[in-house]
KEGUPA-690162 format. One record per residue (C-alpha): x, y, z. Coordinates in pm, whole numbers, padded with zeros to 5 digits. Layout:
N
<X: X, Y: Y, Z: Z>
...
END
This chain:
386
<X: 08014, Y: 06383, Z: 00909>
<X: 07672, Y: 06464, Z: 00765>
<X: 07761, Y: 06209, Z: 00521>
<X: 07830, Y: 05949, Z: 00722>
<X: 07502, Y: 06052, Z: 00902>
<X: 07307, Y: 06038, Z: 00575>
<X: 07442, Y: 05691, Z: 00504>
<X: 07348, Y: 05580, Z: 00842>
<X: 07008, Y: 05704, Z: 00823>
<X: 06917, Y: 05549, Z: 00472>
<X: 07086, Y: 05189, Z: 00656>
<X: 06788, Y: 05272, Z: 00919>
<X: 06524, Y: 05328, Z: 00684>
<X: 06629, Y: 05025, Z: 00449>
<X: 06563, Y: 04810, Z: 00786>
<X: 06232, Y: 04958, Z: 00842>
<X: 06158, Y: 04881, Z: 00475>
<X: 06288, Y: 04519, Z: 00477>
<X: 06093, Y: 04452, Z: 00844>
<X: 05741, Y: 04589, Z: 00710>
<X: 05766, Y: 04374, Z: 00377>
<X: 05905, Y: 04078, Z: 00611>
<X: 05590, Y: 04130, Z: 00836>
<X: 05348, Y: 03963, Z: 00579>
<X: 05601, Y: 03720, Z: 00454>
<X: 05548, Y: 03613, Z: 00839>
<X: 05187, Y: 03556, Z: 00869>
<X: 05152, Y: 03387, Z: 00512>
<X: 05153, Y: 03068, Z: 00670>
<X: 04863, Y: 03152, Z: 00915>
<X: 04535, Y: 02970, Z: 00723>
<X: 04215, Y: 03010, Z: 00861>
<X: 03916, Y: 02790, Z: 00764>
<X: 03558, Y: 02895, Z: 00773>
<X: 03231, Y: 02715, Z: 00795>
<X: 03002, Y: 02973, Z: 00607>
<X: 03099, Y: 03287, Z: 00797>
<X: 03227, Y: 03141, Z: 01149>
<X: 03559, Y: 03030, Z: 01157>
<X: 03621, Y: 02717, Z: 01298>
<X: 03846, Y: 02707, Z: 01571>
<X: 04176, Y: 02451, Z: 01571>
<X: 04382, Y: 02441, Z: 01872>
<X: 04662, Y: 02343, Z: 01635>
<X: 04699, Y: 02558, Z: 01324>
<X: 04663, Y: 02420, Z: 00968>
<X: 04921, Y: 02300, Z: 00784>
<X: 04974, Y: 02282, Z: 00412>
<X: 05154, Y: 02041, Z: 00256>
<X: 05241, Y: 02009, Z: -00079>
<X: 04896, Y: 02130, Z: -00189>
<X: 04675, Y: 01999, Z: 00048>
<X: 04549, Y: 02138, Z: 00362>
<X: 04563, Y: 01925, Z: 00642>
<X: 04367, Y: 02047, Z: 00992>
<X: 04274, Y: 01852, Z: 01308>
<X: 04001, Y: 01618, Z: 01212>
<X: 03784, Y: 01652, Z: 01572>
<X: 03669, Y: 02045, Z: 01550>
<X: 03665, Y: 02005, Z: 01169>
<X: 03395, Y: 01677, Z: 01210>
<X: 03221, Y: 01840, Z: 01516>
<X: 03154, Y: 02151, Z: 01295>
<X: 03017, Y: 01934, Z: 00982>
<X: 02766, Y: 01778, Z: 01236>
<X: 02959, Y: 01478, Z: 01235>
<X: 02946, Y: 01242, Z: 01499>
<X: 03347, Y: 01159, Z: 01578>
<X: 03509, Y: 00832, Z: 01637>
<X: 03904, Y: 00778, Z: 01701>
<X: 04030, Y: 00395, Z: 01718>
<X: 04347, Y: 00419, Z: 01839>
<X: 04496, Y: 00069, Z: 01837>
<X: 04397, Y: 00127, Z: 01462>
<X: 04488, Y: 00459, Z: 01427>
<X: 04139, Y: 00539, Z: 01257>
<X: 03969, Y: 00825, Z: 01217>
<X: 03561, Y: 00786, Z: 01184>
<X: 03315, Y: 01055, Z: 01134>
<X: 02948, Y: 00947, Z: 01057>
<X: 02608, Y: 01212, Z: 01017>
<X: 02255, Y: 01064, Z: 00939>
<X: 02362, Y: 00746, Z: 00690>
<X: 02702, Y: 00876, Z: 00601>
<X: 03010, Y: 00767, Z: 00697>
<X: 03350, Y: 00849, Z: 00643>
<X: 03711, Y: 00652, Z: 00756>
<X: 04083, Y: 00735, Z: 00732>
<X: 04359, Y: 00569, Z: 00902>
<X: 04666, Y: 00744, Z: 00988>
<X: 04924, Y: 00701, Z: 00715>
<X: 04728, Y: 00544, Z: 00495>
<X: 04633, Y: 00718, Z: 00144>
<X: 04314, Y: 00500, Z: 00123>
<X: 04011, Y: 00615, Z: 00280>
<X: 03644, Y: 00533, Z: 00260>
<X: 03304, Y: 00733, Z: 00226>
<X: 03003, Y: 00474, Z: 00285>
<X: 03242, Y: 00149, Z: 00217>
<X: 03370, Y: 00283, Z: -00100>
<X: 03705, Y: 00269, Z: -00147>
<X: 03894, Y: 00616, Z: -00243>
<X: 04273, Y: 00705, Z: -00266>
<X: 04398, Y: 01040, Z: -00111>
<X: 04685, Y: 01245, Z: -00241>
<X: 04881, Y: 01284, Z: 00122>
<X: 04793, Y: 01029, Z: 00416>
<X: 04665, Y: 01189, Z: 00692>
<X: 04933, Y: 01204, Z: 00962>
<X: 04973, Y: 01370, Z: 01299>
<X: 05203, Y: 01670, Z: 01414>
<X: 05315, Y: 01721, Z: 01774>
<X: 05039, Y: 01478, Z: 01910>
<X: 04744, Y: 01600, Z: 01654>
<X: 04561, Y: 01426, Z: 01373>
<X: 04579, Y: 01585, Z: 01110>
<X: 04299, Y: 01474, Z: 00830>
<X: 04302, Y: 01651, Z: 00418>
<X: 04034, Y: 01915, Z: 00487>
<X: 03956, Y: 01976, Z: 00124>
<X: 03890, Y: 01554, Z: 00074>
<X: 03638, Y: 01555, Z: 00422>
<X: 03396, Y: 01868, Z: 00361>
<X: 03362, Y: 01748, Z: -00031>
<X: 03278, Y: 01424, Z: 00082>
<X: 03047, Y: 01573, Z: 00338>
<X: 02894, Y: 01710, Z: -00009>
<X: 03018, Y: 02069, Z: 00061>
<X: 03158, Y: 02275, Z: -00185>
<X: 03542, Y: 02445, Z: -00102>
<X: 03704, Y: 02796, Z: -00194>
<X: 04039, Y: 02873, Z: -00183>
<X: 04151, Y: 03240, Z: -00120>
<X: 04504, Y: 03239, Z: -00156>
<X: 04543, Y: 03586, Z: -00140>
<X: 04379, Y: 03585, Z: 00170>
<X: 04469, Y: 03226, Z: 00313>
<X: 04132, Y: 03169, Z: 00418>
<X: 03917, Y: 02839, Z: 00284>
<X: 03594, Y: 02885, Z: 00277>
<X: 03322, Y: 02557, Z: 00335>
<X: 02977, Y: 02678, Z: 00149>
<X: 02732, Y: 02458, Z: 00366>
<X: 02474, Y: 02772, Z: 00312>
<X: 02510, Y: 02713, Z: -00097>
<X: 02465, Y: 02358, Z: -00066>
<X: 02152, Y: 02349, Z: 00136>
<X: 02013, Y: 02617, Z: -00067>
<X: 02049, Y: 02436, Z: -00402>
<X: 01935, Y: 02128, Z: -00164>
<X: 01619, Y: 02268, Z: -00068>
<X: 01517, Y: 02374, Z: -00438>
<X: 01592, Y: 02045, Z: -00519>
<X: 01339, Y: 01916, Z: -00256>
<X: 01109, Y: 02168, Z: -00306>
<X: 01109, Y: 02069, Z: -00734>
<X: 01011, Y: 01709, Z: -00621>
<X: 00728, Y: 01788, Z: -00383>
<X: 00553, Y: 02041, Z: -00648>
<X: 00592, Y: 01734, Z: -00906>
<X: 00438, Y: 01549, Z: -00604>
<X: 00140, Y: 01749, Z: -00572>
<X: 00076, Y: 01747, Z: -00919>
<X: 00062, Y: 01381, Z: -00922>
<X: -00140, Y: 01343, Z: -00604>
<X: -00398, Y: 01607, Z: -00735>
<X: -00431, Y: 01426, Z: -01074>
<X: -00423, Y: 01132, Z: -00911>
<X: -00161, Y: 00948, Z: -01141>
<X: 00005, Y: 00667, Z: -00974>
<X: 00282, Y: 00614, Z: -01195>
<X: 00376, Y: 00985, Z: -01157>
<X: 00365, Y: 00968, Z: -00812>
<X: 00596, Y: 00606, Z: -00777>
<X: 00838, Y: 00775, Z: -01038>
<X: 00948, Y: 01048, Z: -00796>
<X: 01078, Y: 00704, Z: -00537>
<X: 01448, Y: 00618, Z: -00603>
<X: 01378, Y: 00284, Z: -00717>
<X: 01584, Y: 00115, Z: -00444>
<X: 01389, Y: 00301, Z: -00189>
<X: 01265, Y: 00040, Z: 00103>
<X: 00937, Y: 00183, Z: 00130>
<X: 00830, Y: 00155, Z: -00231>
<X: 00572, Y: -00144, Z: -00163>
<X: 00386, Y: 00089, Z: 00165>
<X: 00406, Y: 00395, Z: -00052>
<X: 00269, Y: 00301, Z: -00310>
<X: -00094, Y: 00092, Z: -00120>
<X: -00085, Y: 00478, Z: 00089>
<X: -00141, Y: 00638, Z: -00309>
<X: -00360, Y: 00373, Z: -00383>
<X: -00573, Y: 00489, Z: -00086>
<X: -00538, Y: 00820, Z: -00133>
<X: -00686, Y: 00787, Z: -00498>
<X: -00984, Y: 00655, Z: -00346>
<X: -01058, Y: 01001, Z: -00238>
<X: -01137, Y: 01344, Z: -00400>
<X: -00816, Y: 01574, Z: -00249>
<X: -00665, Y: 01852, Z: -00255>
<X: -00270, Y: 01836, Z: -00214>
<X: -00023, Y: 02083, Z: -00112>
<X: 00260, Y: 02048, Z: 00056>
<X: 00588, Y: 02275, Z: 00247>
<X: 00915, Y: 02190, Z: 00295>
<X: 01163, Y: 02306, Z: 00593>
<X: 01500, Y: 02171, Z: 00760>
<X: 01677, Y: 02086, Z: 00457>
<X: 02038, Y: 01919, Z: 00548>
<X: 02318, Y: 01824, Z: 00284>
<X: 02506, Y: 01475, Z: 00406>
<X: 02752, Y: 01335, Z: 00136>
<X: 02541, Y: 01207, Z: -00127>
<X: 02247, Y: 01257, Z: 00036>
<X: 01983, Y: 01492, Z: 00123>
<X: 01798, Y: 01504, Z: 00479>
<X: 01507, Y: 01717, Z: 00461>
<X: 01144, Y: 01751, Z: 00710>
<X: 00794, Y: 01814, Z: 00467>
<X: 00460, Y: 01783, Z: 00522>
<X: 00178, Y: 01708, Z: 00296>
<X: -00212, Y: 01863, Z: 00356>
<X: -00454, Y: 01620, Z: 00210>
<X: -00827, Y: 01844, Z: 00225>
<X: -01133, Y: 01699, Z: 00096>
<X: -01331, Y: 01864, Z: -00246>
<X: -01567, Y: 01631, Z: -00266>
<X: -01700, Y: 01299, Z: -00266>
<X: -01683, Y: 01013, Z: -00005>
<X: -01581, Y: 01158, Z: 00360>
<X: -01257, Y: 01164, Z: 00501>
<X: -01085, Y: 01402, Z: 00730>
<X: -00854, Y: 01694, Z: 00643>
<X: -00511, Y: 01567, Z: 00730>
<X: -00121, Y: 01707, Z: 00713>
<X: 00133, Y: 01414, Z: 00713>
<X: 00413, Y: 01501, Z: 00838>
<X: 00776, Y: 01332, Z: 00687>
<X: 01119, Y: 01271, Z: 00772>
<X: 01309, Y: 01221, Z: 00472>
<X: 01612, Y: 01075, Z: 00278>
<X: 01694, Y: 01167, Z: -00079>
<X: 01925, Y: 01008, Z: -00294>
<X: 02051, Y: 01038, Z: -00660>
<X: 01928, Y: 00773, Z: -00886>
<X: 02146, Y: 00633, Z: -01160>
<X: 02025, Y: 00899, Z: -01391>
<X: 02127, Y: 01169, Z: -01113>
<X: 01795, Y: 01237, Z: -01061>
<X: 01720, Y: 01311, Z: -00718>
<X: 01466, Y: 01099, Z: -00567>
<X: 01281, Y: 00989, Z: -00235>
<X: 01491, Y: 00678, Z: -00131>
<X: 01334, Y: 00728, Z: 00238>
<X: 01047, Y: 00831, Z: 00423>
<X: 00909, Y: 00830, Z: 00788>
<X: 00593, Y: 00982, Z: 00835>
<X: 00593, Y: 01106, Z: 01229>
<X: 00315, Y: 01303, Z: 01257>
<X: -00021, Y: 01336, Z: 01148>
<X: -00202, Y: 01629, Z: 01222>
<X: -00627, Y: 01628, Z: 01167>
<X: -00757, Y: 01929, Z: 01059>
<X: -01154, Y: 02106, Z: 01153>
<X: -01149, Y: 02376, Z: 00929>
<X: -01454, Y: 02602, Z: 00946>
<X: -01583, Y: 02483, Z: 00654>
<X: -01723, Y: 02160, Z: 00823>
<X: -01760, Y: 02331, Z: 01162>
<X: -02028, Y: 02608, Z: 01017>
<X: -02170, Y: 02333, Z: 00785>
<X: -02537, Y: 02314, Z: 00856>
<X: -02632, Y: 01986, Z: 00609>
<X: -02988, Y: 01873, Z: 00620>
<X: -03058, Y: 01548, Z: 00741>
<X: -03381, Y: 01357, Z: 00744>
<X: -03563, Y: 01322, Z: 01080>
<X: -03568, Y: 01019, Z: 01111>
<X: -03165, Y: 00957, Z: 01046>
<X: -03152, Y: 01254, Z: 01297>
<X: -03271, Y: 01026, Z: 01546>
<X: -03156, Y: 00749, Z: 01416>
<X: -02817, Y: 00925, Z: 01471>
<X: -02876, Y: 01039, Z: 01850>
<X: -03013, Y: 00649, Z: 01935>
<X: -02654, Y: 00559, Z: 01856>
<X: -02434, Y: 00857, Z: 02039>
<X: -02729, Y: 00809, Z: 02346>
<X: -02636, Y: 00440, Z: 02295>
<X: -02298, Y: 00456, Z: 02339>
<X: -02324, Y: 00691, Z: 02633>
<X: -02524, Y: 00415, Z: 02818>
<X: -02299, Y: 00141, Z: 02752>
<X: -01994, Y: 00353, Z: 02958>
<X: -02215, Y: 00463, Z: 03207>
<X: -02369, Y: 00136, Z: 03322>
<X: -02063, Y: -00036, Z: 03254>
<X: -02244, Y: -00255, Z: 03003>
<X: -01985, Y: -00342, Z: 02688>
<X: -02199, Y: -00564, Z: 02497>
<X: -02427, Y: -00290, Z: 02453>
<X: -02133, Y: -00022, Z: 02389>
<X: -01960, Y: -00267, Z: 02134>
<X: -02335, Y: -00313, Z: 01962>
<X: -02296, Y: 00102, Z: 01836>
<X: -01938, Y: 00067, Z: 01722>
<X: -01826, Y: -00030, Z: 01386>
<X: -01625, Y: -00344, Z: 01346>
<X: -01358, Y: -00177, Z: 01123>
<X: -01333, Y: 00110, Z: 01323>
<X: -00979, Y: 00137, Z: 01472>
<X: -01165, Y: 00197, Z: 01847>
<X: -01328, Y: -00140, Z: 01794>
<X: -01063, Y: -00342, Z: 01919>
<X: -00902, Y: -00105, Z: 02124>
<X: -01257, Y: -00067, Z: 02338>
<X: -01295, Y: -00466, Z: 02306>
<X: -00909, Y: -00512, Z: 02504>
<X: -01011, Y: -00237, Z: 02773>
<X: -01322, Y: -00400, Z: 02861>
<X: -01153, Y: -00725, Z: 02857>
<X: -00920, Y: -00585, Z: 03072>
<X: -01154, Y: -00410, Z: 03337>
<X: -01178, Y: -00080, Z: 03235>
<X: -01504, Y: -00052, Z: 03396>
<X: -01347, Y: -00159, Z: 03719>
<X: -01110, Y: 00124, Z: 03733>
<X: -01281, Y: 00428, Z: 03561>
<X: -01651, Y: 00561, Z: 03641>
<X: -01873, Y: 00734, Z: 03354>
<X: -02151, Y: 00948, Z: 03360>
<X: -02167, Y: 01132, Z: 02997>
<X: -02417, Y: 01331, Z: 02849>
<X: -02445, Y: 01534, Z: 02509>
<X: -02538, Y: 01922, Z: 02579>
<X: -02519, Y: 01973, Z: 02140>
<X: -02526, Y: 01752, Z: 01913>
<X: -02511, Y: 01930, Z: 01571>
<X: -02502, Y: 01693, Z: 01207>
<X: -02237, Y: 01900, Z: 00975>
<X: -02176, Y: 01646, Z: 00725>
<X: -02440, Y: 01428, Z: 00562>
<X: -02406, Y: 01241, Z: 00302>
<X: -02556, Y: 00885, Z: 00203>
<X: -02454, Y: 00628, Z: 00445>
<X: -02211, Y: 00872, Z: 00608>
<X: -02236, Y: 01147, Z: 00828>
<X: -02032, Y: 01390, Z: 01137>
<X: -02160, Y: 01515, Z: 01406>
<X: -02017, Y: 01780, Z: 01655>
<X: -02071, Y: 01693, Z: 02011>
<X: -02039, Y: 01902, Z: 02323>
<X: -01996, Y: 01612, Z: 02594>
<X: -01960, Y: 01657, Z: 02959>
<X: -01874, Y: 01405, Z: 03227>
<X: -01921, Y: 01413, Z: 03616>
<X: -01861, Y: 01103, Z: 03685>
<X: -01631, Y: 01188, Z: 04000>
<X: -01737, Y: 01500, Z: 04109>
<X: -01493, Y: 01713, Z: 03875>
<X: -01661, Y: 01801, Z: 03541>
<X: -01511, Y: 01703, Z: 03223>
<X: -01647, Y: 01869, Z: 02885>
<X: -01530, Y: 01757, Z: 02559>
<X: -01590, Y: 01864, Z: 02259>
<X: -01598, Y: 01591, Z: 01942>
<X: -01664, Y: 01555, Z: 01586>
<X: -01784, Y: 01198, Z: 01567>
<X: -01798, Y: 01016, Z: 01192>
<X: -02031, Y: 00799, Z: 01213>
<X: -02163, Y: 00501, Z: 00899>
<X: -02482, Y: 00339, Z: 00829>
<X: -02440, Y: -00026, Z: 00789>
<X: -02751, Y: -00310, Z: 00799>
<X: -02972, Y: -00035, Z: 00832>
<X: -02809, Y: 00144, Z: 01188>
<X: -02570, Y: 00404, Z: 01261>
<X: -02240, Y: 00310, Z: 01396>
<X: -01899, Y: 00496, Z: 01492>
<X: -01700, Y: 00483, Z: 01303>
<X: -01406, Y: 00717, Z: 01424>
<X: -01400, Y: 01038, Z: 01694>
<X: -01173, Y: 01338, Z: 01650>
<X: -01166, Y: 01542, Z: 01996>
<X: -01076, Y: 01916, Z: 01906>
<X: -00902, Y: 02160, Z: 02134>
END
């Protein structure tokens, strides 16, 4: 009897055994696929097959940032983020990433009503890297890694950009343009322009996003004048697109400038220049000038005080063509008018303005630029500061 009841208990514990070694056996075909450190979620679980890990292609795209697209008479899967674009078709081992042709190892197929796309093929295409843990069965998609290395990459090219712009070396500057770029021709006349002027350049770089073979990224560039001929303080702000050039180079291939911020530092507000008398009244003829030709509704006289290649000249030619006077009253007066830049045939002035035109006063405060040409003041440009 006891060993019969010996017998029966090793049979016992050899089931135990066999059911806690089968446990793991039982999950091993459980994957689960992370986006840095959140997993992304599949209604239908991955499946590998022969190698390759398939998953459903909608919350794999919608995680990327992908935009998705399923043609079903086709049986096409599209995905698309800034200027990339990826297709697969449904048991089909061709796919294509911006038009280019590519062959896959396994067609993408569906299982029990769900697409399932190569998950390995889509994030490298998406220009993220991919880890394997087979120990674990986890994959891991390093978007963090990739924008990292992104943004040094970004950040490299706009330090080689400030260099240029602060030497003021054109050919330096152009180099850093994939030479396919669209907006080669515009960029390079905005250099040319800049050269004109003594500048410091600097420059920051933020929102840095990998797409495919291409980099998305948002900069700006601070232009401050050192010296010479006036010109405001400025940061341009960009939207761009970099690309690899055929040397794998990255370079600019795109650029939208969206912004452009003018900065009054208190360098030029506390400025205290001297200036001449008689250019100081000279000056205040002009600004007084101006402030007549609103108030008595007189534009000949407010066109004769503004200069012709000032961008206000034609915008103040179309209102009073159009009847501004008709519709708006003006009764402005200076309380200060202060000179803190003076300089040849160029000088700004800070202006404390108020109108009470309506009843309701308005005050403004202005730095107005203003150029001597044939002998008389004009304005040239306003800046109103908050």
């Amino acid at each position: 009897m006891k060993k019969k009841i010996s017998l029966l208990a090793i049979a016992f514990l050899f089931l135990f055994a066999s059911a806690a070694q089968a446990a793991p056996a039982k999950n091993q075909g459980k994957i689960r696929v992370y986006l840095d450190n959140q997993e992304i979620k599949f209604q239908a679980a991955p499946i590998m097959k022969n190698g390759v890990t398939f998953v459903q292609f909608r919350p794999l795209f919608q995680a990327l940032d992908y935009k998705v697209n399923w043609n079903s008479a086709n049986k096409q899967v599209t995905g698309t983020y800034l200027d990339q674009k990826l297709q697969m078709t449904i048991g089909q081992k061709t796919a294509y990433v911006n038009g280019v042709k590519t062959s896959l190892q396994i067609a993408p197929f569906t299982d029990a009503g769900n697409t399932l796309v190569p998950l390995r093929f889509v994030a490298e295409a998406t220009g993220l890297p991919v880890k394997w843990d087979a120990k674990a069965r986890t994959i891991k998609i390093d978007r963090e890694g990739a924008i990292d290395k992104a943004t040094d990459e970004v950040k490299k090219l706009y330090h080689a950009l400030e260099e240029a712009g602060n030497a003021k070396k054109l050919d330096a500057a152009m180099a850093l343009f994939h030479s396919k770029s669209p907006v080669l021709a515009k960029t390079k006349e905005g250099y040319q322009n800049q050269f004109k002027y003594d500048l410091h350049v600097s420059s920051d770089v933020w929102e840095v996003t990998v797409a495919g073979t291409s980099i998305h990224a948002f900069t700006s560039v601070t232009l401050e004048r050192s010296s010479g001929p006036f010109t405001w303080d400025v940061t341009l702000h960009y939207e761009n697109l970099l690309k690899k050039d055929a040397s794998g180079a990255w370079k600019i291939y795109d650029l939208n400038q969206y912004d452009t911020e003018y900065l009054a530092g208190d360098n030029l507000l506390d400025a205290n220049p001297k200036v001449p008398e008689a250019e100081l009244k000279a000056i205040r003829e002009s600004i007084d000038t101006q402030y007549k030709g609103f108030n008595e509704e007189n534009g000949p006289l407010l066109m004769s005080v503004i200069h012709p290649d000032s961008a206000f000249y034609e915008m103040f030619q179309n209102s009073i063509a159009e009847g501004i006077f008709d519709e708006v009253n003006f009764n402005l007066t200076a309380e200060v008018v202060r000179p803190v830049f003076f300089q040849g045939e160029e000088t700004v002035v800070y202006i404390e303005e108020t109108d009470d035109a309506d009843g309701d006063i308005i005050n403004t405060t202005s730095l107005y630029w203003l150029k001597k040409t044939n002998g008389q003041w004009l304005i040239y440009d306003v800046l109103e500061l908050e």
